[in-house]
Backbone as a printed PyTorch tensor [residue, N CA C, xyz], in Angstrom:
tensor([[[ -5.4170,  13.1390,  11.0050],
         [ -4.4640,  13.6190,  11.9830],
         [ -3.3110,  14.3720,  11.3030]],

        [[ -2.8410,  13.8580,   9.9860],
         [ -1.9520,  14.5620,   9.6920],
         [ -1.9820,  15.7380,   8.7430]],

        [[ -3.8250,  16.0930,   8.3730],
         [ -4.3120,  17.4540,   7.9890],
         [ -4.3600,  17.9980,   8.7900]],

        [[ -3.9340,  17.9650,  10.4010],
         [ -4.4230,  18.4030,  11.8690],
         [ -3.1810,  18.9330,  12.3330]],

        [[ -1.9440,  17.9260,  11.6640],
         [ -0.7980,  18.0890,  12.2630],
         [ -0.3020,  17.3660,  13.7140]],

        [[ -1.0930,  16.5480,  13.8360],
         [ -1.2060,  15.5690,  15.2480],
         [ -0.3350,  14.3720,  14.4850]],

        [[  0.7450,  14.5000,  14.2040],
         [  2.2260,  13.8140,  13.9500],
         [  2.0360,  12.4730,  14.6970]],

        [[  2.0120,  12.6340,  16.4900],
         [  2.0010,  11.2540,  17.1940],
         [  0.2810,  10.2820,  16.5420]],

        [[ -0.4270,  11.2170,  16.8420],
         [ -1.3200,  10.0870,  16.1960],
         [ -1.5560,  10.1640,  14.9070]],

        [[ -1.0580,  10.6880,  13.7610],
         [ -1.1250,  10.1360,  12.8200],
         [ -0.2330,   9.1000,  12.4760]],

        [[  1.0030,   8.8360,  13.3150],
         [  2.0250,   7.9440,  13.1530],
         [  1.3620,   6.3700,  13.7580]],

        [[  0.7930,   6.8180,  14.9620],
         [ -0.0100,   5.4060,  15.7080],
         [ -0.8510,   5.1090,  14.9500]],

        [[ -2.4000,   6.0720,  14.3100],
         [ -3.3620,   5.2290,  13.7760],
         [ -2.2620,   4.7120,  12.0530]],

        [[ -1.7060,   5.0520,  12.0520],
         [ -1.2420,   4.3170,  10.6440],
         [  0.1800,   3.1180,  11.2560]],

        [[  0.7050,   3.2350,  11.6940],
         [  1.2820,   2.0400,  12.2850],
         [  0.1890,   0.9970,  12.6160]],

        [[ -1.0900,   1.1080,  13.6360],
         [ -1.7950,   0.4220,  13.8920],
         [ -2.5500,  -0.0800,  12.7250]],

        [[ -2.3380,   0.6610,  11.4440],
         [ -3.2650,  -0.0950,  10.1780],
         [ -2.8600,  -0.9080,   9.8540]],

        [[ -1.4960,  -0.9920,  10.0210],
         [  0.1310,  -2.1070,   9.6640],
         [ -1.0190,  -3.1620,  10.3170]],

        [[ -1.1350,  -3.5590,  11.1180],
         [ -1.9690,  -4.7850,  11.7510],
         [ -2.8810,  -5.2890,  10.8130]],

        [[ -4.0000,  -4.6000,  10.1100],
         [ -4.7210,  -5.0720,   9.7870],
         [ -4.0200,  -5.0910,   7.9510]],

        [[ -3.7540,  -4.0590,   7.3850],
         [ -3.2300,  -4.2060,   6.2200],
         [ -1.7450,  -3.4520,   6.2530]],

        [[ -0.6430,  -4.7420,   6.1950],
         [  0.2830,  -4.5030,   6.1310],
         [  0.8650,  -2.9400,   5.2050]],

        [[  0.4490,  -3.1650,   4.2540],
         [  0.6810,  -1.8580,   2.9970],
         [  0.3910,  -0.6020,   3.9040]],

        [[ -0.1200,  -0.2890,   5.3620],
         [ -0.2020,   0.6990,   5.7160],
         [  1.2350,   1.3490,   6.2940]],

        [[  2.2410,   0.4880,   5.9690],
         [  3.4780,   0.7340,   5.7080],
         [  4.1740,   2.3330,   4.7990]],

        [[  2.9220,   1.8570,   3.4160],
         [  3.4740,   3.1130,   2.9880],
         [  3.1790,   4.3970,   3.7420]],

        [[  1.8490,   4.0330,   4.5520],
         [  1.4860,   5.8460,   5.2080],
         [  2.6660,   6.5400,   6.0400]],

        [[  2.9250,   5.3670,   6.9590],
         [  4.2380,   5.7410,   7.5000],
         [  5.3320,   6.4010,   7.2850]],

        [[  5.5490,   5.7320,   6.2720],
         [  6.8170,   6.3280,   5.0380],
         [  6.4760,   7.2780,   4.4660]],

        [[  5.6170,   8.1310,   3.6940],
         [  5.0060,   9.1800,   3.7730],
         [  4.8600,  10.1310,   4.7480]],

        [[  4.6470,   9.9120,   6.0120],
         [  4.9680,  10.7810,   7.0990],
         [  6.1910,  11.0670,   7.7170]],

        [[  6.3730,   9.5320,   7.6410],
         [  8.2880,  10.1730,   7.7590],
         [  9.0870,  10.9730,   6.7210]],

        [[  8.6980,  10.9770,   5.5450],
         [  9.3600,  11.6740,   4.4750],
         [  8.7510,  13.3000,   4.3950]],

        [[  7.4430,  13.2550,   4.6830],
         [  7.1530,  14.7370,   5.5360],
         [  7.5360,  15.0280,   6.1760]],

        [[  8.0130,  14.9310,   7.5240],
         [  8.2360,  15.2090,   8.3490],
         [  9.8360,  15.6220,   8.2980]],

        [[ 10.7390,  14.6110,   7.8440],
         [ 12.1930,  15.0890,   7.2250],
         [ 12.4770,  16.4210,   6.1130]],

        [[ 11.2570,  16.2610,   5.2470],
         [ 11.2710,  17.3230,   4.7050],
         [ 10.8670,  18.9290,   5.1840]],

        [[  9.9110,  18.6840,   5.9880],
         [  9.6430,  19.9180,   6.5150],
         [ 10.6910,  19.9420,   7.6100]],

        [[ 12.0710,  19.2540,   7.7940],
         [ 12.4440,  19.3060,   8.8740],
         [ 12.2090,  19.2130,  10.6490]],

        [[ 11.2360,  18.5540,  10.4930],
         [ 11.0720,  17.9370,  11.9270],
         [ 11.3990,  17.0970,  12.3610]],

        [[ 12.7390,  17.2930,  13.2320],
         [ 13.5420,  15.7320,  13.0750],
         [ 13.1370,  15.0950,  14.7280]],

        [[ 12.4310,  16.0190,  15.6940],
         [ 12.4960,  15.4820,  16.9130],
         [ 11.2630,  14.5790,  16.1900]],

        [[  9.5100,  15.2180,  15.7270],
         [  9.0030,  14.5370,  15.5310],
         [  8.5900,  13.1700,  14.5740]],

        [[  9.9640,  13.2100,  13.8020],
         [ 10.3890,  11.9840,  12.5570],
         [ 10.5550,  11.0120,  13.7070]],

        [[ 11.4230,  11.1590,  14.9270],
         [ 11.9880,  10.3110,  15.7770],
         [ 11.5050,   9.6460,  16.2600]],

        [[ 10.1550,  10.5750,  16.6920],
         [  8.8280,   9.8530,  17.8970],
         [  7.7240,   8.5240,  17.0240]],

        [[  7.6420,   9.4200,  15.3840],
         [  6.8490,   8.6910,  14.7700],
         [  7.5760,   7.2970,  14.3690]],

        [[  8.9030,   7.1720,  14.2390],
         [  9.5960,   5.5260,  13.9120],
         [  9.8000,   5.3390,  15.0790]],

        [[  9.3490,   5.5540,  16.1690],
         [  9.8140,   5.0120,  17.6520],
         [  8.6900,   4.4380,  17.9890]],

        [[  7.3890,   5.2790,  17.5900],
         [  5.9720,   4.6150,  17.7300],
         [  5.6630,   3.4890,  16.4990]],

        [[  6.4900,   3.6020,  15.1560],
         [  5.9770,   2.2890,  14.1610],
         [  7.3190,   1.3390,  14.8690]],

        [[  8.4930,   1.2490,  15.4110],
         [  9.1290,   0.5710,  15.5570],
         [  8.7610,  -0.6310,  17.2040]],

        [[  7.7870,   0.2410,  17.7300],
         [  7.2800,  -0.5470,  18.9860],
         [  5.8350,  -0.7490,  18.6790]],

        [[  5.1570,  -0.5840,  17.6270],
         [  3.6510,  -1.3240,  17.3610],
         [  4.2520,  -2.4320,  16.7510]],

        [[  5.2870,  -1.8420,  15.5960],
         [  5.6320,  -3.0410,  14.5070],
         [  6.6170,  -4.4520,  15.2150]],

        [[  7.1860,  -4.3070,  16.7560],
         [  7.1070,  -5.4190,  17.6650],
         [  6.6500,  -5.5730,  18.1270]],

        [[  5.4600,  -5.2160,  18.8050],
         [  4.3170,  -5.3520,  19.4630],
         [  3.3740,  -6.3490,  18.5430]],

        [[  3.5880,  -6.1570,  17.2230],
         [  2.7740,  -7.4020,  16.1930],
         [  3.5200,  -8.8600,  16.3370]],

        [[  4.7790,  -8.0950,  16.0200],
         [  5.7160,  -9.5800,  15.5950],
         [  5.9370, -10.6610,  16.7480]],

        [[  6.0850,  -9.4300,  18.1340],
         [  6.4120, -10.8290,  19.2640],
         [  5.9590, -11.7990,  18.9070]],

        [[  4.6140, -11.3670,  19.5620],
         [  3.6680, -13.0550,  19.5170],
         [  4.2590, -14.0230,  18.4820]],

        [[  3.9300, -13.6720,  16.9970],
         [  4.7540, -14.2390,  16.1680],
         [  5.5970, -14.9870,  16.2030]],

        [[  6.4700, -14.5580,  16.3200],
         [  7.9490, -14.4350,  16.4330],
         [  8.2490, -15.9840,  17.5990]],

        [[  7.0780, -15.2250,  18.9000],
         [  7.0910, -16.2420,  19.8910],
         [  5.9360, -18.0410,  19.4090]],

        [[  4.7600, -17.7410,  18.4360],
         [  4.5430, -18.7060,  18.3690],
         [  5.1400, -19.4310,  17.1330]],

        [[  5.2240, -18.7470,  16.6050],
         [  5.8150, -19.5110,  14.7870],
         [  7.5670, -19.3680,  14.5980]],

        [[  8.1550, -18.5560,  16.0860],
         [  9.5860, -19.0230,  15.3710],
         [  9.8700, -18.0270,  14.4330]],

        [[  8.9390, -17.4250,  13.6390],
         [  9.5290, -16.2520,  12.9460],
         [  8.5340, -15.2670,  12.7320]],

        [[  9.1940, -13.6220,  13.4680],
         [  8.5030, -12.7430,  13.5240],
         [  7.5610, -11.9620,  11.7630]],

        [[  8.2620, -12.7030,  11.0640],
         [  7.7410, -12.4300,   9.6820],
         [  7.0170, -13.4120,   9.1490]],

        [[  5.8570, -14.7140,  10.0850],
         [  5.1440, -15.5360,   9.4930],
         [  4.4450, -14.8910,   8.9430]],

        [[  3.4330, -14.0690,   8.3890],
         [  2.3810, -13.7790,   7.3920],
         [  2.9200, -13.7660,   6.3130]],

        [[  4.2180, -13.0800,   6.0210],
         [  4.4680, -12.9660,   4.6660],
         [  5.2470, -13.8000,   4.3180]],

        [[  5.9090, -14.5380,   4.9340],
         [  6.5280, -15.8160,   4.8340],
         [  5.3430, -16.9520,   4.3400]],

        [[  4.1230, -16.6460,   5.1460],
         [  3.1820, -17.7200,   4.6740],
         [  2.5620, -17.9080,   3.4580]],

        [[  2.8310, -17.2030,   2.3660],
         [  2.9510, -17.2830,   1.1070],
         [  3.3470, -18.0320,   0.1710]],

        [[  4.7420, -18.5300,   0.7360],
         [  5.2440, -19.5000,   0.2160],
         [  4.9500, -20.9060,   0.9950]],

        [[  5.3060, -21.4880,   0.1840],
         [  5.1520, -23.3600,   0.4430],
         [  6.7890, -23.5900,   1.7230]],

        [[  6.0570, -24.4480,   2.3900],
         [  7.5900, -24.7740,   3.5720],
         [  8.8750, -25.1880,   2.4950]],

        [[  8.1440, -26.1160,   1.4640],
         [  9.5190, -26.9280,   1.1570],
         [  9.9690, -26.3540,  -0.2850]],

        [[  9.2660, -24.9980,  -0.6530],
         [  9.7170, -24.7960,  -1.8420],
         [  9.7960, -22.4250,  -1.4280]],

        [[ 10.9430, -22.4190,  -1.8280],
         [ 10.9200, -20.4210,  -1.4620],
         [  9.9220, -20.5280,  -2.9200]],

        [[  9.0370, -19.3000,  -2.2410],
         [  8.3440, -18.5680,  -3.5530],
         [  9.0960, -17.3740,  -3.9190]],

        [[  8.2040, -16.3770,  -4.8970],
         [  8.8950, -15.5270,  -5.3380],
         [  8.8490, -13.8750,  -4.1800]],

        [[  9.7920, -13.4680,  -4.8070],
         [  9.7270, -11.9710,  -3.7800],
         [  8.1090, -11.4500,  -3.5410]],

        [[  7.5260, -10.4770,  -2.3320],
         [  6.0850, -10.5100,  -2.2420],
         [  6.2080,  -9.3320,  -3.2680]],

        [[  7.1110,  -8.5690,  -3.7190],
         [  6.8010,  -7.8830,  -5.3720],
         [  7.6610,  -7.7390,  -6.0860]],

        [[  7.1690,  -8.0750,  -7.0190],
         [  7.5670,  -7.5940,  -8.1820],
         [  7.7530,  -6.3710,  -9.4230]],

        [[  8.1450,  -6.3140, -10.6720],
         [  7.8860,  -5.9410, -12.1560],
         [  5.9670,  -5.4480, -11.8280]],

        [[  5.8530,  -4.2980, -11.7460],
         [  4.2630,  -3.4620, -12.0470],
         [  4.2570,  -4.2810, -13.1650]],

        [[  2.5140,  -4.8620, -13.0210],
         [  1.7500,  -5.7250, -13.6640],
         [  2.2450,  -7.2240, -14.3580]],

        [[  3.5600,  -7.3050, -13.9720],
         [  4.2190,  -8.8190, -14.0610],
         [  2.8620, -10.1770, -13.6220]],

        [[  3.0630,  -9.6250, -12.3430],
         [  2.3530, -10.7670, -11.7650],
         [  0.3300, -10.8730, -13.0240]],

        [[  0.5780,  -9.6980, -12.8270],
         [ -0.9500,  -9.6040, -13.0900],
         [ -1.1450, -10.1780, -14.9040]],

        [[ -0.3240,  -9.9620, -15.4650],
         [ -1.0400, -10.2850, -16.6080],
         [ -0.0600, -12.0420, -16.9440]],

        [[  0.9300, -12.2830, -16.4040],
         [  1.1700, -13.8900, -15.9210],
         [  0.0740, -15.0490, -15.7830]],

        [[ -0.4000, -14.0830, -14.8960],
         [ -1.7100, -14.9880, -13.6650],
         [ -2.4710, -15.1980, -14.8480]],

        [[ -3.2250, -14.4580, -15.9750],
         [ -4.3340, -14.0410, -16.0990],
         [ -3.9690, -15.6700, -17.1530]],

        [[ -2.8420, -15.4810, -17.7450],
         [ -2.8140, -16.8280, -19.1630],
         [ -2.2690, -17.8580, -17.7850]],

        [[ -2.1800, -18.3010, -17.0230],
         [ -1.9240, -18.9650, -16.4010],
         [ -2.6350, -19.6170, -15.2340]],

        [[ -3.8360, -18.8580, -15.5050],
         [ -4.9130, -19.2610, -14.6560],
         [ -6.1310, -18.4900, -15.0950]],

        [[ -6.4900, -19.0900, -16.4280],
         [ -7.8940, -18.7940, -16.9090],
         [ -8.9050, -18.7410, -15.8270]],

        [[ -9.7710, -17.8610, -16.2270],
         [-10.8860, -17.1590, -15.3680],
         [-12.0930, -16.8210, -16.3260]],

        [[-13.5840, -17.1470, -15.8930],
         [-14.2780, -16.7370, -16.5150],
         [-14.5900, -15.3510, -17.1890]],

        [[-14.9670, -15.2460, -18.2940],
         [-14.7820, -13.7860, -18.7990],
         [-15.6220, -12.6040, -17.7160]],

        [[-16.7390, -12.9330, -17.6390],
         [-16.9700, -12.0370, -16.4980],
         [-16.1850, -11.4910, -15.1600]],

        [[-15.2790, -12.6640, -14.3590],
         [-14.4310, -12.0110, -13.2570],
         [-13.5400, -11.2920, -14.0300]],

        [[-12.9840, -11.6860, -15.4770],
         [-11.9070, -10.6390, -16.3890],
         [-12.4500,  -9.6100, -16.3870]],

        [[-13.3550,  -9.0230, -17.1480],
         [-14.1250,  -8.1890, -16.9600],
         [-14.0640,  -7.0250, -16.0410]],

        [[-14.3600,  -8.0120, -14.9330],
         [-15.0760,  -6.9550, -13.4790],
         [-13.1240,  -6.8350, -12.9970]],

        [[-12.3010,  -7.8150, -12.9560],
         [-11.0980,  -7.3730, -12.2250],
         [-10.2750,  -6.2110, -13.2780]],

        [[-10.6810,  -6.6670, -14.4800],
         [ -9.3920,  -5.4520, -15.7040],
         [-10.4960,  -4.0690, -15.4890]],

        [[-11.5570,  -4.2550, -15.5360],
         [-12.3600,  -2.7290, -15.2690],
         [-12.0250,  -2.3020, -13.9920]],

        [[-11.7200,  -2.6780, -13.0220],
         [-10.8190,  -2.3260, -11.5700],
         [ -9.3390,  -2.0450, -11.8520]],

        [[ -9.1400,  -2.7220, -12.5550],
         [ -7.7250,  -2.0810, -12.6510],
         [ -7.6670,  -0.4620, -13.7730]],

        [[ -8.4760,  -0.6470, -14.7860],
         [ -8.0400,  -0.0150, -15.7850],
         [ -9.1510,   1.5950, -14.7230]],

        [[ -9.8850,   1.6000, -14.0140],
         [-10.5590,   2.5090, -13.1980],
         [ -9.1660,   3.0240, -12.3530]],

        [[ -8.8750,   2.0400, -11.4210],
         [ -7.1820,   2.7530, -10.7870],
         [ -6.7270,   3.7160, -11.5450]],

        [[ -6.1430,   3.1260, -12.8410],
         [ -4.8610,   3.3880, -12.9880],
         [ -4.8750,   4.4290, -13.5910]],

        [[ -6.6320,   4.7180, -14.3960],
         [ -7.0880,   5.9720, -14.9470],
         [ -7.1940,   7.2860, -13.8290]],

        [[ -7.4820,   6.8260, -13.1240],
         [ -7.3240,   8.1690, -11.6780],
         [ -5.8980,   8.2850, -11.3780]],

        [[ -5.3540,   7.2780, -11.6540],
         [ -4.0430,   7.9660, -11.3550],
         [ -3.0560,   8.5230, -12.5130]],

        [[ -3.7360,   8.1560, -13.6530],
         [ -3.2000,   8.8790, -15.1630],
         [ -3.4450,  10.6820, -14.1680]],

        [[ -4.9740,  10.5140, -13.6850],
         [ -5.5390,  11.8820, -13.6580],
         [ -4.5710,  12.6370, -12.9130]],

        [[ -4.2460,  11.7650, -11.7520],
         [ -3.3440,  12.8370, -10.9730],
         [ -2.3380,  12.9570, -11.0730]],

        [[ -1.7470,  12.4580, -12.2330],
         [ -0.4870,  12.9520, -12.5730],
         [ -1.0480,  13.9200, -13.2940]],

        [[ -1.7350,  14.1890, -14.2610],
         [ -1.9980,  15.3050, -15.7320],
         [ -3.2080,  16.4380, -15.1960]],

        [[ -3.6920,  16.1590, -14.4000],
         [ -4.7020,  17.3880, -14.0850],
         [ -3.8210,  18.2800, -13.1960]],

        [[ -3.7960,  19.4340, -14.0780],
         [ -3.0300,  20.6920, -13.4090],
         [ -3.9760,  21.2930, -12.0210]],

        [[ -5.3010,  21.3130, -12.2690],
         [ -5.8900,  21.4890, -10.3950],
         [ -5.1700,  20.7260,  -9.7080]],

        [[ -4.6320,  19.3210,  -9.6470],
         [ -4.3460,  18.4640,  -8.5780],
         [ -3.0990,  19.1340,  -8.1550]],

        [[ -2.4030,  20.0470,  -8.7510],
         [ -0.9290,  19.4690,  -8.2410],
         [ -0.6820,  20.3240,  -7.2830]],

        [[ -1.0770,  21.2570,  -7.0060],
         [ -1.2910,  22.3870,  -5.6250],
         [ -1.8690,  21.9490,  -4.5130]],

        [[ -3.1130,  20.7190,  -4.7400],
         [ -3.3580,  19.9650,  -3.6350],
         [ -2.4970,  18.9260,  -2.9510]],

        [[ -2.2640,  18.6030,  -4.5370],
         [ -0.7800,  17.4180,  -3.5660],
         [  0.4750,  18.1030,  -3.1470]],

        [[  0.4000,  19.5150,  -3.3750],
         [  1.8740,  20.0420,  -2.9040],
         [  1.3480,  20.2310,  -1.2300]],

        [[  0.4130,  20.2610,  -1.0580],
         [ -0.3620,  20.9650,  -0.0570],
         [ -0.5820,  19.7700,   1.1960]],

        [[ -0.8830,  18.3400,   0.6010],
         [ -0.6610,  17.5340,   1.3530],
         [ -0.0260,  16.0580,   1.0610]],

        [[  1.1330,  16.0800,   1.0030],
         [  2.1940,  15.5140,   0.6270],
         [  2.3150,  13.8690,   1.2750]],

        [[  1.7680,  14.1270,   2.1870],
         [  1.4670,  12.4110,   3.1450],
         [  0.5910,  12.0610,   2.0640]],

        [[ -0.7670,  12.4810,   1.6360],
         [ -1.5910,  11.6010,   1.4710],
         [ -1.1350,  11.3900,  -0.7070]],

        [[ -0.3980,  12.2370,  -1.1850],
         [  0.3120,  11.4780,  -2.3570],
         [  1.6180,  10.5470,  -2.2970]],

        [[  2.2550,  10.2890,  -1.2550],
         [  3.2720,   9.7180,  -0.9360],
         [  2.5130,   8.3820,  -1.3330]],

        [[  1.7270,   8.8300,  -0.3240],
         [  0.5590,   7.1190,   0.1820],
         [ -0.0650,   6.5410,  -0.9750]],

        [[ -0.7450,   7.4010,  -1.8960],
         [ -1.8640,   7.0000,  -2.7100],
         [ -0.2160,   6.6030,  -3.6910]],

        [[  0.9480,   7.2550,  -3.8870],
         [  1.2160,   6.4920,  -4.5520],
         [  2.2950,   5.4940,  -4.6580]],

        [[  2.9610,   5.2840,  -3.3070],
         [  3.6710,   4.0090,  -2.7700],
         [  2.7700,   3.1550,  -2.9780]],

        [[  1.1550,   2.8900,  -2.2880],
         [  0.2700,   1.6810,  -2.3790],
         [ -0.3570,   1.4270,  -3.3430]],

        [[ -0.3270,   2.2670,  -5.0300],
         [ -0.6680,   1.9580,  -5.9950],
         [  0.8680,   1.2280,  -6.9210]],

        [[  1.7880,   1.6740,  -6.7140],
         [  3.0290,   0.6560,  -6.9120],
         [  2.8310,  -0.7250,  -6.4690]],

        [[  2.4510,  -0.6560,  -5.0160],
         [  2.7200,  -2.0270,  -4.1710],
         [  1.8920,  -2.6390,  -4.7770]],

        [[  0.1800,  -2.7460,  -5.1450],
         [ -0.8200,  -3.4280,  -5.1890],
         [ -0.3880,  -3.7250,  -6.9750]],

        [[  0.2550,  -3.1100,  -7.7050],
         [  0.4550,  -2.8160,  -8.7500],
         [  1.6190,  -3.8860,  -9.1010]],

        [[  2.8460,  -4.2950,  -8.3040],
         [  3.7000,  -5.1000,  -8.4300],
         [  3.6890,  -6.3490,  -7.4170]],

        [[  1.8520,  -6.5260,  -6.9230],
         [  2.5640,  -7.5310,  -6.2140],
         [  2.5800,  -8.8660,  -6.5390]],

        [[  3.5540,  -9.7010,  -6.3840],
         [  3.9480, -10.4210,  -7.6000],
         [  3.7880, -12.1420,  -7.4710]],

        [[  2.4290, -12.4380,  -6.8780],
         [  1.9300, -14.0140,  -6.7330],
         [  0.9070, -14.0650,  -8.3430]],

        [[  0.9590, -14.5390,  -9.4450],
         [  0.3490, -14.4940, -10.1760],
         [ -0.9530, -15.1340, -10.1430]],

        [[ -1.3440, -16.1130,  -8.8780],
         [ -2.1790, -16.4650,  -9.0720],
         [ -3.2870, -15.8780,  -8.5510]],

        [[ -3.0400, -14.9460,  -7.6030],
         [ -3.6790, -13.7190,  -6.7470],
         [ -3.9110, -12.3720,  -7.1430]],

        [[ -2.6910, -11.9930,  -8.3280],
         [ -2.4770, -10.6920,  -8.2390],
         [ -3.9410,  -9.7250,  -9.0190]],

        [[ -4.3330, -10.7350,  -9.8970],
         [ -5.2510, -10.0160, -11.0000],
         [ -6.6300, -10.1680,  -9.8470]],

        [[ -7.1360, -11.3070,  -9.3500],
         [ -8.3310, -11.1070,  -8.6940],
         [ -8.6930, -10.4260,  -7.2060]],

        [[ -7.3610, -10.4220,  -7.0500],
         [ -7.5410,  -9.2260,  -5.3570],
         [ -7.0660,  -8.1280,  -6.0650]],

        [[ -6.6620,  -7.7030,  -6.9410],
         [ -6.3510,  -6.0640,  -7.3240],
         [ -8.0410,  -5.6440,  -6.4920]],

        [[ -9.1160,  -5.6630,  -6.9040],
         [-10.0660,  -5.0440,  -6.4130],
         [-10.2770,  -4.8540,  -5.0930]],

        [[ -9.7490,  -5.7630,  -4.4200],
         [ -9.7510,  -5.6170,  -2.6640],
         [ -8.5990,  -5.1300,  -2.5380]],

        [[ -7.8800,  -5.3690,  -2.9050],
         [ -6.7030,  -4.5010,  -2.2260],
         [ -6.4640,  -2.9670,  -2.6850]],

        [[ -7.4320,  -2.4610,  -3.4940],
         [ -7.4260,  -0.8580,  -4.0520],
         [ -8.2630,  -0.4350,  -3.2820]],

        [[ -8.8710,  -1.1350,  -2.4070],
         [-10.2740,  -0.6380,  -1.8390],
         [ -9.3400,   1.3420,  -0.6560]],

        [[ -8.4380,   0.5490,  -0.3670],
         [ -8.0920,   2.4180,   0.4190],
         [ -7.3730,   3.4780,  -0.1990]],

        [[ -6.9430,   3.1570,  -2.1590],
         [ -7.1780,   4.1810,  -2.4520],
         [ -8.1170,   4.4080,  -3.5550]],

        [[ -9.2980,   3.8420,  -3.4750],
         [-10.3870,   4.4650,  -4.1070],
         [-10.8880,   5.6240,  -3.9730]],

        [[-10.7980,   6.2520,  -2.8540],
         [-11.0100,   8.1870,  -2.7310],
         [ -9.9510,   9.0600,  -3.6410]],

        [[ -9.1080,   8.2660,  -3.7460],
         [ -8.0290,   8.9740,  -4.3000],
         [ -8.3440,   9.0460,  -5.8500]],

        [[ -9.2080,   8.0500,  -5.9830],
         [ -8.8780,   7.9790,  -7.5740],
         [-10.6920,   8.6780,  -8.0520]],

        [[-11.1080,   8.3240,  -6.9300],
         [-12.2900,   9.4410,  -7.5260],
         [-12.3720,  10.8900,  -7.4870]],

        [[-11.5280,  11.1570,  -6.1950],
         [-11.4260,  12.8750,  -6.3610],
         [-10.6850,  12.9450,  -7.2680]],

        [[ -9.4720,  12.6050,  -7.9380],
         [ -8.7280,  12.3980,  -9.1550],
         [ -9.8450,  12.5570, -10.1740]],

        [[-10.8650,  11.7170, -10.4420],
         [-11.2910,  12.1680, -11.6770],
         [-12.8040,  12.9940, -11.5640]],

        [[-13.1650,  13.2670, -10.2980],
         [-14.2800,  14.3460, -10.2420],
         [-13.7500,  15.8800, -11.0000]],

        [[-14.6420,  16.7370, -11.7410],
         [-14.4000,  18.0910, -12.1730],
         [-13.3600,  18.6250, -10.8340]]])
């Protein structure tokens, strides 16, 4: 939608991703920062008017059954003890976890070859001079690929962070393969 220029629904289907994976936060923010930049301030307005009434449209219920509209990420921590911020220090959590909760060498393996695959596509798109005319060209979708490679990158439960890196890179894996295709 927003290679289309359809602003309202690219603002809804990515607010509505907020539901299923919170981090679709960054798309948002990416469109709003397009959209300010190219100066479109009526349609900046419509798109945080549409994430500001999906993003209560989640929480009521919430809000109404648990008392607090921020139970998911609240549910992280233990009732009787605060945990730590949901991020942190890029790769804090992750290499913490790893001496702190030994793992067979094979899941090491398969999770550091997921990470070290990321982070190499995104070496790429910083240093490959083809890319940078594409990302000037569409500016939402590098905002995105790289707010949610920060987020997944600092997020900071050590005992989680190293073995969901692979599920949680799963939406920008296009990114990191057109990154390193010729």
């Amino acid at each position: 939608m927003v290679r289309q220029n359809k602003w309202f629904w690219a603002a809804t289907l990515a607010s509505l991703s907020t539901v299923v994976r919170p981090l679709g936060f960054v798309a948002l923010v990416g469109i709003g920062i397009t959209l300010l930049w190219k100066r479109e301030y009526k349609k900046f307005v419509v798109a945080v008017v549409i994430g500001l009434a999906i993003g209560a449209a989640y929480a009521w219920p919430l809000w109404m059954h648990f008392g607090d509209p921020w139970a998911t990420v609240h549910s992280y921590q233990q009732p009787d003890q605060p945990g730590p911020a949901l991020f942190g220090m890029p790769f804090h959590a992750i290499i913490v976890g790893t001496f702190m909760y030994p793992a067979p060498w094979p899941n090491l393996i398969l999770s550091f070859g997921w990470i070290v695959f990321v982070l190499t596509g995104a070496i790429a798109m910083l240093l490959r001079k083809n890319l940078r005319e594409y990302w000037r060209s569409h500016p939402v979708e590098v905002l995105f690929a790289a707010g949610y490679l920060l987020a997944i990158c600092s997020y900071n439960f050590p005992y989680w962070a190293r073995g969901t890196f692979p599920r949680f890179a799963i939406p920008i894996i296009p990114f990191v393969i057109f990154a390193l295709l010729p």
